[in-house]
Structures are given as structure tokens and as C-alpha cells.
N, C-alpha and C positions, 0 to 999 in steps of 0.2 A: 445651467450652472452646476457645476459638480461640489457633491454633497456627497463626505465620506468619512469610514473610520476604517484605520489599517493600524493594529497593533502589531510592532515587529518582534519576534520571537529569538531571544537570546542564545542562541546554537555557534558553535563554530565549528568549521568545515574543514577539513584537511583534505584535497580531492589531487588526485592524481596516479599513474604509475608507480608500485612502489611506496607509496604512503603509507605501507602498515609500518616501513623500518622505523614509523614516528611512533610506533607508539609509546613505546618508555617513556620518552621525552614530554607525551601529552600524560601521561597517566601523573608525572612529574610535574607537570604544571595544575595539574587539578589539585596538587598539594595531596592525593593518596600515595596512604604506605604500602595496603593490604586489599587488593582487588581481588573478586570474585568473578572468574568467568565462568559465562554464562555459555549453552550451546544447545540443542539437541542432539536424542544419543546417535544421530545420525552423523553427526557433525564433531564429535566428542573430539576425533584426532584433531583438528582446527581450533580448539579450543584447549588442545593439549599445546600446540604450540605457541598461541598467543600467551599463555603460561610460561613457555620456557622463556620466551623474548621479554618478559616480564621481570624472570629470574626471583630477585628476593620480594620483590612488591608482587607477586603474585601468591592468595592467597588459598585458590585450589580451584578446581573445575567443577560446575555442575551443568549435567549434560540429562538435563530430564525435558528440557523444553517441549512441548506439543500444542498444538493451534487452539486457539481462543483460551487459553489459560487456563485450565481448571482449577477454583479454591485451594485443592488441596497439593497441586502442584506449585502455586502463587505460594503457598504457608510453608510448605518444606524448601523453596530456594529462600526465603526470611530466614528460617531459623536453621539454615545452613551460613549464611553472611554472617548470622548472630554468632554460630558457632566458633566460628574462623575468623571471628573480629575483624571482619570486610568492612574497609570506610568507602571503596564504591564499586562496581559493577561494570563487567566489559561484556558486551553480546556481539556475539558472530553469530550471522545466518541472515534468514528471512524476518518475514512479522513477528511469527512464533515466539524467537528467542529476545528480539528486541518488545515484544508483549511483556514479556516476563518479567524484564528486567524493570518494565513500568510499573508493575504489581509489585517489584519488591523494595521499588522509589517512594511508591504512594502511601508507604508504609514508615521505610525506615529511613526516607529521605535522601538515602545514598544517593549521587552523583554518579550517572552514565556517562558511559563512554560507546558507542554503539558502532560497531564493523560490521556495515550490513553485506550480506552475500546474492541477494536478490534486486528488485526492483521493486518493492512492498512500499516504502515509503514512509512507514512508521518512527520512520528514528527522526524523520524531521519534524514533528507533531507533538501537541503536548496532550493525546488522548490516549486512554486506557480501555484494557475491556478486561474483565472477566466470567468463567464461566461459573453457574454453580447449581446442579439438580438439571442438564440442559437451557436451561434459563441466560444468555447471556445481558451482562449488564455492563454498557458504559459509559464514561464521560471524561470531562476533560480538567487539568490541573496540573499547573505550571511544573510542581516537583515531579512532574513524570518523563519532564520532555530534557534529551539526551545535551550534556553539557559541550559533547565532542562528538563529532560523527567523520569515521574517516572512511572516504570512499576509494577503495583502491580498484581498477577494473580490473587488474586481473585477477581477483578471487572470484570473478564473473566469468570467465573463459570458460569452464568446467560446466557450467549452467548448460544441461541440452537443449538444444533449438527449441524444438515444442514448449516446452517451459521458459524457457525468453518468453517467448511471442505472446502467452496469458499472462506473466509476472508482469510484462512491459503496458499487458492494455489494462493492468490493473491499475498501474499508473496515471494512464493516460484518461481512466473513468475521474479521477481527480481532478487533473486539470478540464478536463469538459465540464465536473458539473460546476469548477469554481469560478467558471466563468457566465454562468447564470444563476449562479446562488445568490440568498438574500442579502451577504453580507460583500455580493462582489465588487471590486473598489479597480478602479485604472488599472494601479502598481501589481495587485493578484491577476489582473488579466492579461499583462503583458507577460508574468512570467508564465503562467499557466500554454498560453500558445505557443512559446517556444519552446516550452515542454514538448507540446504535439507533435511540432516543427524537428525537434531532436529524434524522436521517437520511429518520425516517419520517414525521415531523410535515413535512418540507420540499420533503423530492426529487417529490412532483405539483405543487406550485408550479414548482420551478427546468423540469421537463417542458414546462408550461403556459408560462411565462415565462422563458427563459431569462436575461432582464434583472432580475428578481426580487431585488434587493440583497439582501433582508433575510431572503429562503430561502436565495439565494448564501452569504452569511453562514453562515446555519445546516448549513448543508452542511459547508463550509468547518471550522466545528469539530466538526463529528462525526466531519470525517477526521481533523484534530488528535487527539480523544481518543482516535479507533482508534489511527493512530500509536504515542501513550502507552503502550496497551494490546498492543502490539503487540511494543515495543519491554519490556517488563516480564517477560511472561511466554511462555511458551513455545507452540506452536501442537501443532492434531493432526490426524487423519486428511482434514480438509478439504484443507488445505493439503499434506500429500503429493499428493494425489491431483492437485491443480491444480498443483504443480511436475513430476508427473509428464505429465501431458494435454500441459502447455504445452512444456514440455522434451524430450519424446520423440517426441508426435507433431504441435507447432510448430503450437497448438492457439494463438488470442489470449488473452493474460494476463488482463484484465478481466472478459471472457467469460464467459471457462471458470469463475469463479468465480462469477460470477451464476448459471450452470447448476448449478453443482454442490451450492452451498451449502445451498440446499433439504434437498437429498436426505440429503447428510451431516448434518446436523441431526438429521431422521428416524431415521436410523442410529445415531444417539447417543442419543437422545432416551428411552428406556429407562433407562437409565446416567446419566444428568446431570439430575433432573428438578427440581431447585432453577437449573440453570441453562437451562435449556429456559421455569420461569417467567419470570423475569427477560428471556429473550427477548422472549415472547409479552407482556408487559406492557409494555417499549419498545416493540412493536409496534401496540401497542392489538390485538390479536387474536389469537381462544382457542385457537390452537394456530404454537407457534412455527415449527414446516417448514411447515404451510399458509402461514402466515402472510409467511415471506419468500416464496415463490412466486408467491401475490397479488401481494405488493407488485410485484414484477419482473413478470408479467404486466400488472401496472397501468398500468407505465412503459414499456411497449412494448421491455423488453428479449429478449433471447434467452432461450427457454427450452428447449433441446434441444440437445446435443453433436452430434448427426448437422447441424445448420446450422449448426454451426462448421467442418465438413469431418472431423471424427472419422467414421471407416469402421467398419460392423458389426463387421467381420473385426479391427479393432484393439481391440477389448473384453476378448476374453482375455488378451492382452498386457498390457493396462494393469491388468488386477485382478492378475497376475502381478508386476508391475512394484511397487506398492502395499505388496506383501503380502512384499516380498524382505527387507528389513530392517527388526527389530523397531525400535518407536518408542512414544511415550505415548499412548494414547487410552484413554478414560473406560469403552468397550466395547470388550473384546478385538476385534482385526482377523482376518475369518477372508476368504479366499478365496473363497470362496461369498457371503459378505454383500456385501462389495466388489462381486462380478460385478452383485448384484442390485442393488446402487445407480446402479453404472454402467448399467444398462440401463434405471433408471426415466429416468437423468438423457439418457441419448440418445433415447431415444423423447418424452421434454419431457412425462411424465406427469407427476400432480402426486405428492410423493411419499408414500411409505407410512409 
């Protein structure tokens, strides 16, 4: 008998070709007069223009954004909104910029508006992170999570292949592990595999074509439903491991999760074997950790932690690190299992 709780997350979606030309109209419906766009300085021209199409309800650009949010980067876009009587917040880009714009929510309660330019999946979620002394710290809360999220694919086009291909499995670590997390319910498992199901049926066209609309597209909402899926239920030993890699020894976010997720699959794959099918069936292939492997060797992504710059010598540390405080996963975590995943995933064997 099914026994569940799914709490639905109040976001609304504006997705299609062209759906930036809404923005006035949405910034107009959130009832703001004076937004602050948000961007990094990489991104600053994108943010200079979502200003102009703003016109008067734009309240000026801050293009400082950089990954996992430093204290003091979170404080100074605050008392920039403060400065410029900002009542909400537009971010274009990846996680970064929509990070930020959560940090300056959780604070000053402003209302997001979030144009993501990746496949990160944070503007669908009501979690935050910040950083502070290297230490990151987060959690989750409702004022953080984006009022409006307009997904347009072609601010995706521009995205080079290699970077698809890790931004997209970053996604797709979402929908894998929401589909055997502790809080995984019917309704998170049917979207989460058609996440897969998108992701996999697309990402060798966007590879092949980077101009590809109608893969772009398809990409584009498999990150949405990761997002969803992301932002619902709770994650597990994948994503330790990849907070851990990335955080401790300054490992690339995207990456490290295309490396890993194979493997942690594998590792669970005992333990979760209704959701291990539902992998392998979005994937069209009879075994769900071969199966993403392929896929990311198909794509010419990274398949080995040692060419991320992870050191032999940092292996025990990190299965150490993993294994410090208890957390949910579907197969108890032991020290020993940990080391041995860590070493299929640095040597880029395929896993077991």
C-alpha cells in the first residue's frame, strides 16, 4: 500500500523559445517596481541587457557572482538591493548567480525572478548554500526558492559541448538519486526518469549540434525536472561525496559529478533495485551505472577523478571525510566501500 508525502513547491514556469521577451510582463506581475540583476562578471553583458528590456523597473546590475557564494560576496549584493531600493532580484546564469540571489532572499525576503543559462537546477529548489572561512554551509527555506523561473533554450545554444555534457549530468545526479532517496514518493519518480529519459534521448544531438533548438530544448527541461526533483526530496551518498571532492579538495562541480555518478550508482545498486530499473529504462540501457558511464564516455566527458587533479594520496582522506557523519543512503555507508568507489571513479574504470 502506498504511504507518502509530496509537498508541491509554489514556482511558476515560463519555458520556451523566446520566453525572455516575458520578462517585463513577469517582473510586472510580481507587483516589482525596482529589480536588481544579478549575474557574474563573466556574464555582466547578459545582465546588462536583461536591464535594458527592463527599462524603468530596472534597478541596476551586480555582476560579482562566483560559486558557492562567499559571506562577503552574499553581504555586498544585500546592501547593493538595499542601496538601490531593489523590492526583487533577477539572476541569469548558472547555480552561481541564482546561489546568490538566494542569499540575498534569505535575508531581505526579496522575490526571485531566476533566467537560468545552464542546467544547475537551483532556481527550481528552495535550498541555499553559503560560503564562509572555506567552510560551506546549507539548507533549505521556502523565501529562497525563485517566484518565476523563465527557461528560454536559446540562451543555452552558446553553452560549449563539453560543458552541456557535465552541466546536464549534474542534473541528471538529481533525478537518480531522487529516485531512491528517503523522502522518494510515485509523483518525484515519475518526473525524475523522464528527466533521464530527456537528457539521454538529447544530449548526442546538443554534442553533435550545439545549435540543436529542439535538443537544446529537451535538455533545458530535463534540467527543470531534475530541479523539481531535486528541490522535493532529499539526496544521498552521491552528492556527499561530490560536496565533499569539490569542497575539500577544489575538485570542478560539474565534473566531479559526471565522474562519480557511475560509480555511486553501482554502489547502491544492490539496495535500490526498483530504482536502478527506472534508471536503466530512461536510459534505454540494461544496466543503470554501465549505462550512465556510456552515456558520459559517449559525450566525450570526463571519466576519471585523477584528470580532475584529485591526487592518489587524497583518496583516504576523502572516503574518510564521506564516512564522518551519518546521513541517508539506501546502502549502509562503510569506509571500505566508499575507498573502493573512490578508486574505480579515479582510475575512470567503468564501474562495478
Amino acid at each position: 500500500m502506498l504511504d507518502f508525502i509530496y509537498d508541491i513547491l509554489p514556482s511558476r514556469v515560463i519555458f520556451g523559445a523566446g520566453s525572455l521577451d516575458r520578462l517585463p510582463e513577469e517582473i510586472e506581475r510580481l507587483g516589482a517596481k525596482r529589480a536588481l540583476v544579478l549575474s557574474t562578471p563573466e556574464q555582466r553583458e547578459q545582465g546588462a541587457d536583461l536591464a535594458n528590456r527592463l527599462g524603468a523597473r530596472a534597478a541596476g546590475v551586480f555582476d560579482r557572482a562566483v560559486m558557492h557564494v562567499p559571506t562577503e560576496i552574499a553581504q555586498a549584493a544585500r546592501d547593493e538591493a538595499a542601496r538601490v531600493g531593489a523590492d526583487c532580484c533577477v539572476s541569469i546564469g548558472g547555480g552561481s548567480t541564482t546561489d546568490l540571489a538566494k542569499a540575498v532572499a534569505l535575508v531581505s525576503k526579496l522575490p526571485i525572478l531566476a533566467v537560468p543559462t545552464t542546467y544547475a537546477g537551483s532556481e527550481m529548489t528552495p535550498i541555499w548554500g553559503l560560503t564562509e572561512g572555506g567552510v560551506k554551509k546549507t539548507g533549505r527555506d521556502p523565501r529562497v526558492l525563485p517566484k518565476t523561473v523563465i527557461y528560454d533554450p536559446t540562451l543555452t545554444v552558446s553553452i560549449p559541448p563539453q560543458f552541456s555534457a557535465t552541466s546536464a549530468f549534474n542534473a541528471i545526479a538529481h533525478c537518480v538519486e531522487a529516485l531512491y532517496a528517503k523522502e522518494a514518493n510515485p509523483i518525484i519518480s515519475m518526473i525524475a526518469e523522464e528527466g533521464i529519459r530527456a537528457f539521454a534521448r538529447s544530449l548526442p544531438y546538443v554534442i553533435k549540434d550545439p545549435t540543436h533548438l529542439d535538443a537544446r530544448s529537451d535538455v533545458l527541461c530535463g534540467a527543470c525536472l531534475g530541479g523539481i526533483s531535486l528541490g522535493a526530496v532529499g539526496m544521498a551518498l552521491h552528492h556527499k561525496l561530490c560536496h565533499t571532492l569539490v569542497g575539500t579538495f577544489n575538485l570542478p562541480h560539474a565534473e566531479t559529478h559526471t565522474v562519480v555518478l557511475p560509480h555511486a550508482v553501482a554502489y547502491n545498486a544492490p539496495a535500490a533495485p526498483e530504482a536502478m530499473g527506472r534508471i536503466a529504462r530512461g536510459l534505454a540501457a540494461p544496466s543503470a551505472a554501465r549505462g550512465l558511464y556510456d552515456l558520459a564516455a559517449s559525450l566525450g566527458a570526463p571519466l576519471s577523478l585523477e584528470a580532475l587533479g584529485l591526487k592518489a594520496s587524497d583518496l583516504e582522506r576523502a572516503a574518510d571525510l564521506a564516512v564522518r557523519n551519518p546521513y541517508y543512503n539506501p546502502r549502509p555507508v562503510t569506509r571500505e566501500g566508499v575507498l573502493a568507489l573512490l578508486d574505480d571513479a579515479f582510475a575512470g574504470r567503468p564501474p562495478r
